[in-house]
C-alpha positions as CSV (number, residue, x, y, z in Angstrom):
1,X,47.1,-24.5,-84.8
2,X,43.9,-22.9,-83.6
3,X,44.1,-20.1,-81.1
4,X,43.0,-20.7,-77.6
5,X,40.4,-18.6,-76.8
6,X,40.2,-17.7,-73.3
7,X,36.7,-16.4,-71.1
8,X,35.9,-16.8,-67.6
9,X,32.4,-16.8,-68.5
10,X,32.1,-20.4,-69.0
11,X,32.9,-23.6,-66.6
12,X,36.4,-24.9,-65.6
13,X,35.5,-28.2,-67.7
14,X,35.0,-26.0,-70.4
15,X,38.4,-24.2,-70.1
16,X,40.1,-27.5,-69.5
17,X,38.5,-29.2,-72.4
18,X,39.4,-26.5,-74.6
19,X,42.9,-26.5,-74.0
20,X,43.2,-30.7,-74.1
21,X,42.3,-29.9,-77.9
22,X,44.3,-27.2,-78.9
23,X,47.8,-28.3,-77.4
24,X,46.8,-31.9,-76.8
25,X,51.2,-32.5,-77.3
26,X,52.0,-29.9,-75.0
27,X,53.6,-30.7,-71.2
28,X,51.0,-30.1,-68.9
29,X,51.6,-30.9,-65.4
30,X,55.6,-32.1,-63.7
31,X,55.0,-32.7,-60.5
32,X,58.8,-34.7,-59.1
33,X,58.8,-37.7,-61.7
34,X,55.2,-37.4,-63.3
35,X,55.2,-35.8,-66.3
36,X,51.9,-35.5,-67.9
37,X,50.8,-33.6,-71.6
38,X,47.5,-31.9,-72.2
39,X,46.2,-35.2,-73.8
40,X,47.2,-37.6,-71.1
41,X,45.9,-35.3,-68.1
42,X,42.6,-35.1,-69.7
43,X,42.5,-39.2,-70.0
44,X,43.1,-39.2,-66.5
45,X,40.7,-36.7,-65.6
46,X,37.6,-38.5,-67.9
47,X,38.5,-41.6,-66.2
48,X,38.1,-40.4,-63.0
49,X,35.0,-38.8,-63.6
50,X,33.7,-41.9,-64.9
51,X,34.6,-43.8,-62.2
52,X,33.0,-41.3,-59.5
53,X,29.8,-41.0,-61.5
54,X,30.0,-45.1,-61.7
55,X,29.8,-44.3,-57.9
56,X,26.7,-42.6,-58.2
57,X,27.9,-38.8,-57.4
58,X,25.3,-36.2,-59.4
59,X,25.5,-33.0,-60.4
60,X,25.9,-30.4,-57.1
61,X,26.9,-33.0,-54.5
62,X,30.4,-32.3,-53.0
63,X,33.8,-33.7,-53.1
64,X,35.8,-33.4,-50.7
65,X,40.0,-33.1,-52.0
66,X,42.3,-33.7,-48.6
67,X,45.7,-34.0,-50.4
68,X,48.5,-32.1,-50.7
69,X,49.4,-30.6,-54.1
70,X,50.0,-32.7,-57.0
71,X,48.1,-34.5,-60.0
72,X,45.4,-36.3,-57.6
73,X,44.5,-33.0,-56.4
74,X,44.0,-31.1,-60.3
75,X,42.4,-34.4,-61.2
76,X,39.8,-34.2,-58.8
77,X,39.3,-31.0,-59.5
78,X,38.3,-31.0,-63.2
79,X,36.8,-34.1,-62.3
80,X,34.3,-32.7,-60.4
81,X,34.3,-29.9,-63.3
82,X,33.0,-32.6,-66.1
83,X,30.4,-34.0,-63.8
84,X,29.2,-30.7,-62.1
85,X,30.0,-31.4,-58.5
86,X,31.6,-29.0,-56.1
87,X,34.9,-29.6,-54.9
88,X,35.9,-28.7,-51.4
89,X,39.6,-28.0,-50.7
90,X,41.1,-29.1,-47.5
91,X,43.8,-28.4,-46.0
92,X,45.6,-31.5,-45.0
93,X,46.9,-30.8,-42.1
94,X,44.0,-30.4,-40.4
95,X,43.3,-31.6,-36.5
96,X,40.3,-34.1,-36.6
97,X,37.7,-31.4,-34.9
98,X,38.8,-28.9,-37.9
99,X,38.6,-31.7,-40.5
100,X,35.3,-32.9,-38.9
101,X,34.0,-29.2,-39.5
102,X,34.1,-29.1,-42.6
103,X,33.2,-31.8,-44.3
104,X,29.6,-31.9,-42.1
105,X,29.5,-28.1,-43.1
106,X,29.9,-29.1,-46.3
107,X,27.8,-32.1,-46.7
108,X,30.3,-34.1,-48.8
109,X,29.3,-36.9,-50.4
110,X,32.3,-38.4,-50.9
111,X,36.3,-37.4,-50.2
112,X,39.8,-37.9,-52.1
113,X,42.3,-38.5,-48.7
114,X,45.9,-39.1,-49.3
115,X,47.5,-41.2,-46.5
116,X,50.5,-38.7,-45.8
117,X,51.6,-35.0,-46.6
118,X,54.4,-33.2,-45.6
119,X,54.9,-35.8,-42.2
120,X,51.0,-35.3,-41.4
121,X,48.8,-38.3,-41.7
122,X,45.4,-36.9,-42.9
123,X,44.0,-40.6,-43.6
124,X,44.6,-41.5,-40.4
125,X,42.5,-37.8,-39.4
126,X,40.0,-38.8,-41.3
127,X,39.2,-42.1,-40.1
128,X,39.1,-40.6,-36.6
129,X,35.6,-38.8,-37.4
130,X,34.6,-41.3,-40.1
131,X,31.4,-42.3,-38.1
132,X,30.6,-38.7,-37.4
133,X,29.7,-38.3,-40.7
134,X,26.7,-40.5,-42.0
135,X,26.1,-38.3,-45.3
136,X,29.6,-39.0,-46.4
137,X,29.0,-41.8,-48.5
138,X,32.3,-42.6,-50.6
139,X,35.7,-42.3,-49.4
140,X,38.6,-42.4,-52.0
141,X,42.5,-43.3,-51.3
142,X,45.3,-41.3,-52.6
143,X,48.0,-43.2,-51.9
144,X,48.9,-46.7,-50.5
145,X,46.3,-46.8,-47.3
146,X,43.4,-48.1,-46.7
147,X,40.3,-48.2,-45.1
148,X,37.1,-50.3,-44.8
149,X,35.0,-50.0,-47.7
150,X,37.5,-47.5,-49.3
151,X,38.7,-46.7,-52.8
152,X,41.9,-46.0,-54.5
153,X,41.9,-43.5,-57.0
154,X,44.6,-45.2,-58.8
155,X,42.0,-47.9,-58.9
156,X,39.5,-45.2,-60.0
157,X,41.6,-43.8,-63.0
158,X,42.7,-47.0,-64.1
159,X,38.7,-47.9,-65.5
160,X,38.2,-46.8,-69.3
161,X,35.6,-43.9,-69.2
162,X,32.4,-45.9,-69.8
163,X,29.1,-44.2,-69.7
164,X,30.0,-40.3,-68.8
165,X,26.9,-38.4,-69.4
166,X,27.3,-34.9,-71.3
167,X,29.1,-32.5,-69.7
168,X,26.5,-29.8,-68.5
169,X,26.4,-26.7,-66.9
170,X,26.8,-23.2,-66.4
171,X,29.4,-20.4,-65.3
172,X,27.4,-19.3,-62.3
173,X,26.8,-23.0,-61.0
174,X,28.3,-23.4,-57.8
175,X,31.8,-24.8,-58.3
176,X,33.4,-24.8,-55.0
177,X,33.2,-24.0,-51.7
178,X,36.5,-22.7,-50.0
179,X,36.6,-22.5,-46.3
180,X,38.1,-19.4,-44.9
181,X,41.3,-20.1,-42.2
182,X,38.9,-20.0,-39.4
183,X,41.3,-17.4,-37.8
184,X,38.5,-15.4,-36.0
185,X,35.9,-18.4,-35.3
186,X,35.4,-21.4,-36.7
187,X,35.8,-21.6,-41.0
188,X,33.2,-20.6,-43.2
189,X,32.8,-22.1,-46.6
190,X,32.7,-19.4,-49.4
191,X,30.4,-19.9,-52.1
192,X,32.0,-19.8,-55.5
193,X,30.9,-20.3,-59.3
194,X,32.7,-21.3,-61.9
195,X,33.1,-17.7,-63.1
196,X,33.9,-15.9,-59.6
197,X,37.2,-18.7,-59.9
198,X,38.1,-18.3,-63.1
199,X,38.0,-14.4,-63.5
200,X,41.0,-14.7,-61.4
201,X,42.8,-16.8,-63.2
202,X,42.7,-15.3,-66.7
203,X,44.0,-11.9,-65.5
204,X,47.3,-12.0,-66.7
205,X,46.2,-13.7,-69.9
206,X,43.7,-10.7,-70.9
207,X,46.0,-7.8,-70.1
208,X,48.8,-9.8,-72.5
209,X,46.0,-9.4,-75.2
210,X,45.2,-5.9,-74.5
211,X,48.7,-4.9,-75.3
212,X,49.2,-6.8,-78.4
213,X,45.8,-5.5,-79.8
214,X,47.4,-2.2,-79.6
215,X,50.8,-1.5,-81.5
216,X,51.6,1.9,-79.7
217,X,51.3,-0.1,-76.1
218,X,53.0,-3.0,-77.2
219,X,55.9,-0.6,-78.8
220,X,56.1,1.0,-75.0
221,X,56.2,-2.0,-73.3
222,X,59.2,-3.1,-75.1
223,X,61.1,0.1,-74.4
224,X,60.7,0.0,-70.9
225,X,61.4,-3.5,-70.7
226,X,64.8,-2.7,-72.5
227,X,65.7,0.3,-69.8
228,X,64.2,-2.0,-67.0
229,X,64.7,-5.7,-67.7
230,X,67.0,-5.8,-70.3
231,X,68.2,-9.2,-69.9
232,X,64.9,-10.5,-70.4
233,X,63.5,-8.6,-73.5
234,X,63.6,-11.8,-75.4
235,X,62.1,-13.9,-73.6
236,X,59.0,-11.0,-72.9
237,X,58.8,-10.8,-76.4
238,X,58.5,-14.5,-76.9
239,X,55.9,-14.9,-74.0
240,X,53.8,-11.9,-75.7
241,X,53.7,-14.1,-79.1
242,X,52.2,-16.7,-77.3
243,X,54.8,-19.4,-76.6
244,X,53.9,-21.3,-73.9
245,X,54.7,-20.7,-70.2
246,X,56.4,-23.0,-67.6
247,X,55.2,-21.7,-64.1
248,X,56.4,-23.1,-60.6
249,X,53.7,-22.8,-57.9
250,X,54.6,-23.9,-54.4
251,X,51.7,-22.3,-52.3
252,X,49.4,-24.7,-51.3
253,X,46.6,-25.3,-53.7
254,X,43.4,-25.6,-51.6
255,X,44.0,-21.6,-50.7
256,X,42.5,-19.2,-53.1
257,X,45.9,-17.9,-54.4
258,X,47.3,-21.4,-54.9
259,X,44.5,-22.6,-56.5
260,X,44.7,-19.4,-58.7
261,X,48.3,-20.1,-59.6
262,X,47.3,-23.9,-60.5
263,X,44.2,-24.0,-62.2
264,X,45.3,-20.8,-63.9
265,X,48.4,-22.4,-65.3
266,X,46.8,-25.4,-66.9
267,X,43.5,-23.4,-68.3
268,X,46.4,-20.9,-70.2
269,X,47.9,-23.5,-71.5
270,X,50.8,-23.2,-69.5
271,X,53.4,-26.3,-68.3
272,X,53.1,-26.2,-64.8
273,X,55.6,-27.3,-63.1
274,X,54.1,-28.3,-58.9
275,X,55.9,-28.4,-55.5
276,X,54.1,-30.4,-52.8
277,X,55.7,-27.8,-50.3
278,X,57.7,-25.2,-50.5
279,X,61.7,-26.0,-50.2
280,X,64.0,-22.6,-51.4
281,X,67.4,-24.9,-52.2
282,X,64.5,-27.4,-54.2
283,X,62.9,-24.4,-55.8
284,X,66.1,-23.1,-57.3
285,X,66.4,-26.3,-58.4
286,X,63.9,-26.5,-60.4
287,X,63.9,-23.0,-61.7
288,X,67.4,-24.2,-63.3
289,X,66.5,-27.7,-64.6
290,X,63.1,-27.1,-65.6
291,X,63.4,-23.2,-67.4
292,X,60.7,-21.7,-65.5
293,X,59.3,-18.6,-66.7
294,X,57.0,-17.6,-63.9
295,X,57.2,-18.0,-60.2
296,X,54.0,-17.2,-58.3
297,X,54.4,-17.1,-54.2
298,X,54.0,-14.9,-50.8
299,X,56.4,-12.7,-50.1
300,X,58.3,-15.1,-47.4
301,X,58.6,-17.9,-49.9
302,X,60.4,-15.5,-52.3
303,X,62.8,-13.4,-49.0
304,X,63.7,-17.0,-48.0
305,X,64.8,-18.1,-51.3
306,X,67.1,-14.9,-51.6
307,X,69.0,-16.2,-48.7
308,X,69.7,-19.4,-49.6
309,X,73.5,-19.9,-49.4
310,X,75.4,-19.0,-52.9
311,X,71.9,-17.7,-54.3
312,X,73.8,-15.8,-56.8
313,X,75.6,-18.4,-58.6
314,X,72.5,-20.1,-59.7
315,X,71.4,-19.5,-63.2
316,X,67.6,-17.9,-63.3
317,X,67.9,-16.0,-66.4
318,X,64.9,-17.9,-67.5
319,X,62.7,-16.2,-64.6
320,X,60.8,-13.5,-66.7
321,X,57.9,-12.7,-63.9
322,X,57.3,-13.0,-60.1
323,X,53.9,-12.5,-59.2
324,X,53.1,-12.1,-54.9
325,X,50.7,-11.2,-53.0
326,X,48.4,-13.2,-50.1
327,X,50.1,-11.0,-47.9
328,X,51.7,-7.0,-47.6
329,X,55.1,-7.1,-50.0
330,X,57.7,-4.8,-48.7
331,X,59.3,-2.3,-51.1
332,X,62.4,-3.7,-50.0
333,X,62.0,-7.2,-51.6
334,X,60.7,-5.7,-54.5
335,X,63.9,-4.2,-55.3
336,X,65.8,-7.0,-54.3
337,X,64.1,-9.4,-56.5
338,X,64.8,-7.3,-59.4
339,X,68.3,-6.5,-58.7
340,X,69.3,-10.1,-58.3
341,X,66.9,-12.4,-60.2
342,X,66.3,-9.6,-62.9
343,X,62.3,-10.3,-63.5
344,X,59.5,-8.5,-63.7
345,X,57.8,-8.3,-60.1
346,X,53.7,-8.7,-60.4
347,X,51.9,-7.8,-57.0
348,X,48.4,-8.6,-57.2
349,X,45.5,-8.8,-54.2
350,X,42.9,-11.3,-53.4
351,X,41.0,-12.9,-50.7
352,X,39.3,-16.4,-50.1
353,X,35.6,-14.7,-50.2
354,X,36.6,-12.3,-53.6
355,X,39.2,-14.7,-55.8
356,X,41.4,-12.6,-57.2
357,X,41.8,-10.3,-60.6
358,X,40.7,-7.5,-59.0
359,X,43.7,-5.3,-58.9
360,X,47.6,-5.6,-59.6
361,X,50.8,-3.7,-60.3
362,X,52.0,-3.5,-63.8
363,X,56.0,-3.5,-63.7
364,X,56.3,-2.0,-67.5
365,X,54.0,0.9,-67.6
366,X,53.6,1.4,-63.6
367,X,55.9,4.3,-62.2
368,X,59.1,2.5,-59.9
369,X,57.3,3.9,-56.6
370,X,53.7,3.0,-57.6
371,X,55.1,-1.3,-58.9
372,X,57.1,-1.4,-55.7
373,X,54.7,0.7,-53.2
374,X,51.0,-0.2,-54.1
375,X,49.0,-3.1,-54.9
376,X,48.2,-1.2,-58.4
377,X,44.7,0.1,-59.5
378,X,41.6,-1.5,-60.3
379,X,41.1,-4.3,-63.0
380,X,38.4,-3.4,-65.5
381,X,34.9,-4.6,-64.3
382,X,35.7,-4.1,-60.5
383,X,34.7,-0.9,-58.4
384,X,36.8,0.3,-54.9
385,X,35.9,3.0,-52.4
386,X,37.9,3.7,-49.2
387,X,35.2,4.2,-46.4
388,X,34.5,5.1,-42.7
389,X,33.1,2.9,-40.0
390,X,29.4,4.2,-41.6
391,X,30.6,3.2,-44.7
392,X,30.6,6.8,-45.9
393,X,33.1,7.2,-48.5
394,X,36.8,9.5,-48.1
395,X,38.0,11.6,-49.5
396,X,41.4,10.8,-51.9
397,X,44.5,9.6,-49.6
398,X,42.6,9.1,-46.7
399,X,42.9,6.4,-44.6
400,X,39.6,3.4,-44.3
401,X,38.4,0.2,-44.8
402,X,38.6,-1.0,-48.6
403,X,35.4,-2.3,-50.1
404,X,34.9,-3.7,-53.6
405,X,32.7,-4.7,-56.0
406,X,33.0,-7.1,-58.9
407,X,33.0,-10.7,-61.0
408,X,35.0,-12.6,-58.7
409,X,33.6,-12.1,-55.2
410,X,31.6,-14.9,-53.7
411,X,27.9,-15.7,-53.5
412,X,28.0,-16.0,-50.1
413,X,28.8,-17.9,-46.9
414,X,27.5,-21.5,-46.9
415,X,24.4,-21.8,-44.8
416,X,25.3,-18.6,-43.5
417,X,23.2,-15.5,-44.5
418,X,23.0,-13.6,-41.6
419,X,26.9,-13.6,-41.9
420,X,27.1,-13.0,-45.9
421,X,24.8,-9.8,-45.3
422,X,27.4,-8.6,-42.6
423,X,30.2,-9.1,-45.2
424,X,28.2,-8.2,-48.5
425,X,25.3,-5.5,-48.7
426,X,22.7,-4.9,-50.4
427,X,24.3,-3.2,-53.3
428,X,27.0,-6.3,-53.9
429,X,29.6,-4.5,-51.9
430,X,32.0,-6.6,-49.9
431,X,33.9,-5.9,-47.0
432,X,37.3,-6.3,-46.9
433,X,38.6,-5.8,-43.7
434,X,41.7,-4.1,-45.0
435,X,42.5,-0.7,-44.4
436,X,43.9,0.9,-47.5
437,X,44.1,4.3,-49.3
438,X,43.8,5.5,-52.8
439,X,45.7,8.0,-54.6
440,X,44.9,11.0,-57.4
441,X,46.1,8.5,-59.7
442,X,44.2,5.4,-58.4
443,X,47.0,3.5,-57.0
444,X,45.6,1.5,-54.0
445,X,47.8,0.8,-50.9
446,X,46.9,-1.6,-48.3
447,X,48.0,0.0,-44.8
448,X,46.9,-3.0,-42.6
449,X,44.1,-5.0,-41.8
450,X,41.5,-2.9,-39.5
451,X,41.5,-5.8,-36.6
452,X,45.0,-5.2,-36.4
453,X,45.1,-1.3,-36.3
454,X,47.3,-0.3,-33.2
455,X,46.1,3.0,-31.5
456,X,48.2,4.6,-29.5
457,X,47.8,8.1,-27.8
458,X,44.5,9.1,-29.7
459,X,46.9,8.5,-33.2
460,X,46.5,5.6,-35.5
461,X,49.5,3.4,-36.0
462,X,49.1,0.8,-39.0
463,X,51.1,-2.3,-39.0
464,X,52.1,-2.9,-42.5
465,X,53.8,0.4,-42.7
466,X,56.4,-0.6,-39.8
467,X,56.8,-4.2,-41.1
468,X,57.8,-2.7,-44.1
469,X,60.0,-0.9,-42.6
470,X,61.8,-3.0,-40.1
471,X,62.4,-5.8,-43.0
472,X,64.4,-3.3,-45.2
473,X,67.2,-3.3,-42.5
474,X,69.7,-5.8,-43.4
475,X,69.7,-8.1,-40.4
476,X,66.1,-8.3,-40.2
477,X,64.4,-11.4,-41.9
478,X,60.8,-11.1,-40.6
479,X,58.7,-8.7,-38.9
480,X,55.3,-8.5,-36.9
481,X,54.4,-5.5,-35.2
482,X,51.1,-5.8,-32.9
483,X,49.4,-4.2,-30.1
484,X,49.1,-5.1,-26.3
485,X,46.5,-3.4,-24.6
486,X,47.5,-1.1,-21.2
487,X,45.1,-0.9,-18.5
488,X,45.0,3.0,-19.6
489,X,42.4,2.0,-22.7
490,X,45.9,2.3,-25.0
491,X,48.0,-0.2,-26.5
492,X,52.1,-0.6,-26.7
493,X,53.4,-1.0,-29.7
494,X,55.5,-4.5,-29.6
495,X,57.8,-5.4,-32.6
496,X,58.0,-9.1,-33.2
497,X,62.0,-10.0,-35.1
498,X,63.3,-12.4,-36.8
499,X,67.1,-12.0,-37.3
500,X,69.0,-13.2,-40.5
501,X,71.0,-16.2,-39.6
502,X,74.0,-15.1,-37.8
503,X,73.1,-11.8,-37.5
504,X,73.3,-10.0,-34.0
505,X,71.0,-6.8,-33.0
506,X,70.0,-5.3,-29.8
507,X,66.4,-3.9,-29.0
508,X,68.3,-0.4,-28.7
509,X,69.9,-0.6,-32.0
510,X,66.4,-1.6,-33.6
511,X,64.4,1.1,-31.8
512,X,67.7,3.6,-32.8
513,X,67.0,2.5,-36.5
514,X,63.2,3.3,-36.6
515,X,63.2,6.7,-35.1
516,X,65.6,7.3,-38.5
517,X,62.9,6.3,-40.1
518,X,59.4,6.7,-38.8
519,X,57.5,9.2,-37.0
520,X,57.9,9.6,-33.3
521,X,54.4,8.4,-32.6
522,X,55.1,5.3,-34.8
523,X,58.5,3.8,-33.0
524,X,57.4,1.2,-31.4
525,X,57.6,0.6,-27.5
526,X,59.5,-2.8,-27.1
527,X,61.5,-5.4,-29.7
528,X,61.1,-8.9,-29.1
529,X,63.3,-11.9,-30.8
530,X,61.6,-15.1,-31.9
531,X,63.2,-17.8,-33.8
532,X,60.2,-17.8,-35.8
533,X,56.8,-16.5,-36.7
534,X,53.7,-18.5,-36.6
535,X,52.6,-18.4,-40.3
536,X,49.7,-19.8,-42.2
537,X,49.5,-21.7,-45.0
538,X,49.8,-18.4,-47.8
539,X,52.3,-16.6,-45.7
540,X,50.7,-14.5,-43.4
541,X,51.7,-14.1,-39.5
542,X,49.2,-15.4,-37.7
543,X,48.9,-12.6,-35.0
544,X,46.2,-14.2,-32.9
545,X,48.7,-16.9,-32.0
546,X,51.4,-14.4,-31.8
547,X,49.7,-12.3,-29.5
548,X,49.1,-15.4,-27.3
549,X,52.3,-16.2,-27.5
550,X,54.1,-13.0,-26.3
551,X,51.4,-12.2,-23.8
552,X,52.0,-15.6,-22.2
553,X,55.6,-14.9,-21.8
554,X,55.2,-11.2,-20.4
């Protein structure tokens, strides 16, 4: 069997294509009861994009994908791969002035709608703002709905591939545009090539080679794995010969990091193995039935599958790696998730404008405080610096915002220079918004994000540090911690809970519990207790809302 040979310096056809021919046998894609091999998938996907250029869609047009994760989605996606067009990813759920947005942002020429996901009706969405949009000419069903002059893609697939022009091409064509969550304005789309998205997704795959090319690495990875994952040794050993991988991904796929986790499954060669949403009893589930080797979430999705009652006496021995990130992973859950599930615990960092593969924490040769602490140190290829408000550079531990530099950061915002200059300069650095420190040893830590940066009595206060905090006491599920400006020019500190079910705690006993464990200045001023948080899509608190919240009720 020849080997797969794996470079992000070509097109996601490409990568596809190459793996339909070498494992053209081997289970691609279960997604409930589809279950699809390399071969079969890449039918599917040749017939489609048959049938959409049949529709008259060229090379650099958009598609527009509003479903929720499945096979119409990774269909569309390589679809629009063979024929050159850019995908746009969408989140579903979107109200009609949001979905609206986008889609004349993005000029789309045509759009894949499901009727429903997860109780929302996005066909019904789009057909609201329909006429708004003249240049959309196609619109394509997945699902049983309908509209006027509409399409099913089961329809679409169902057509033998007549007439499919070469596939053509290059890595740094434009191969998607991926809005932002339009947190602080409306969303902008970011501009990426085929190579800025797959960079990402071979990560894992190239640092697997770099240790078998070397006998002396590969004999120390195996020693630590036997004195820190024993139970697992041969199953690491079997993943580092190259037997194949069966991956779960939850996280939505028309995000950065669930795209990642998708696309990246299928161009390794990987079964992936797809939940429309997220479900922690249904996850375990599957873990079990299907043998999954490697789980890839946000740290919520992985805390609230810990708790689901009788975790324990489910059998996840298969479970060789957990990979998180998308948002800050407390120390605590680290530890937890090796304790009780026994894998090896990946945290990795990424944003929608730079894709991903930039930095990461390597369980096996990593120190226990730098896997569980940090966010790792630089990928080859990329370049970091910590700097000051005039982007001068620090010094080594200090505090500032992280900028970067390297293959898988965006072009660009769409139609939006004077914005891409503000967020990447001159010299291809981009602005991360994240405050973050790096060590002697480069280890980089994220501290917060800089919006959110509390000050309080001339002294900096950085959320991420008290959130990690507050979640390592035992009744403590969730944590927010932001800052309420005081008519002084200051701001309170308030701590946003949520309890473990059943669990009972006082603001007095919380407050009692962080002056054990943080610096005077640091204890915040006031707990509040919320039944929940108000979370995005990947997992991370949406403290806008929050702060609207809590300010309402004061």
């Amino acid at each position: 069997m020849p080997k797969l040979i794996l470079d992000y310096r070509q097109t996601i056809w490409q990568a596809f294509e190459r793996v339909v021919r070498v494992y053209p046998d081997r289970l691609a894609l279960v997604v409930q009861d589809t279950r699809l091999t390399y071969r079969q998938l890449g039918e599917r996907v040749e017939r489609l994009a048959a049938g959409l250029h049949r529709l008259g869609l060229r090379r650099g047009e958009k598609l527009a994908i509003v479903t929720a994760n499945g096979e119409a989605f990774i269909e569309a996606v390589f679809a629009a791969g063979r024929l050159g067009l850019v995908f746009v990813p969408i989140n579903p759920l979107l109200r009609p002035r949001e979905l609206r947005h986008i889609l004349d942002d993005a000029e789309a020429a045509a759009v894949v709608v499901a009727e429903r996901v997860w109780g929302g009706e996005p066909l019904k969405t789009f057909a609201a703002v329909r006429a708004d949009l003249p240049g959309l000419r196609h619109v394509i069903v997945a699902g049983q709905g309908s509209l006027p002059d509409a399409l099913r893609l089961s329809e679409l697939i169902a057509e033998p591939a007549r007439e499919l022009p070469p596939a053509t091409g290059s890595p740094d064509d434009m191969a998607a545009l991926v809005y932002t969550s339009g947190t602080t304005g409306a969303p902008k789309g970011s501009i990426h090539t085929h190579q800025t998205l797959l960079y990402a997704t071979l990560t894992l795959s190239r640092e697997v080679d770099a240790i078998v090319s070397r006998p002396w690495l590969l004999a120390k990875v195996i020693w630590l794995t036997v004195k820190r994952y024993p139970s697992r040794l041969r199953g690491l050993i079997s993943f580092v010969m190259g037997h194949q991988n069966t991956t779960l991904v939850a996280l939505p796929a028309y995000t950065i990091a669930g795209f990642a986790g998708v696309i990246g499954a299928l161009i390794g060669g990987d079964c992936l193995v797809l939940m429309e949403r997220f479900i922690p009893a249904e996850a375990l589930r599957l873990i079990q039935q299907e043998r999954i080797t490697a789980i890839g979430g946000v740290p919520t999705m992985m805390a609230m599958m810990l708790r689901v009652p009788d975790f324990d006496r489910n059998d996840l021995s298969s479970v060789l790696f957990c990979s998180m990130g998308a948002a800050p992973v407390p120390p605590s859950l680290v530890e937890e998730i090796e304790k009780r599930i026994g894998c090896a615990v990946l945290i990795g960092f990424g944003t929608t404008e730079a894709a991903g593969g930039i930095m990461g924490t390597n369980p096996f040769l990593d120190s226990r405080r730098a896997a569980r602490e940090t966010i790792g140190k630089l990928n080859p290829e990329w370049e970091a610096k910590v700097v000051d408000d005039q982007r001068r550079p620090l010094p080594t531990g200090q505090i500032g915002e992280l900028i970067l530099r390297g293959p898988s950061v965006m072009k660009g915002y769409y139609k939006a220079p004077e914005l891409t200059a503000q967020t990447i300069d001159a010299e291809g650095w981009y602005s991360t918004g994240d405050l973050a420190t790096i060590d002697a040893k480069r280890y980089i830590r994220i501290v917060g994000r800089k919006k959110d940066m509390i000050i309080r009595g001339g002294q900096n206060i950085y959320p991420a540090e008290l959130e990690a905090t507050l979640v390592a006491h035992p009744q403590i599920r969730q944590a927010a911690i932001i800052g309420i400006p005081t008519n002084l020019g200051d701001e309170r500190v308030l701590a946003c809970l949520v309890l473990e079910p059943g669990a009972s705690l006082l603001p007095a006993a919380v407050l009692d519990f962080c002056r054990g464990q943080l610096a005077p200045y640091k204890v915040p001023d006031e707990v509040r207790f919320l039944d929940e948080l108000p979370m995005n899509p990947t997992g991370k608190v949406q403290k806008y809302i929050l702060r609207e919240m809590v300010t309402a009720k004061t």
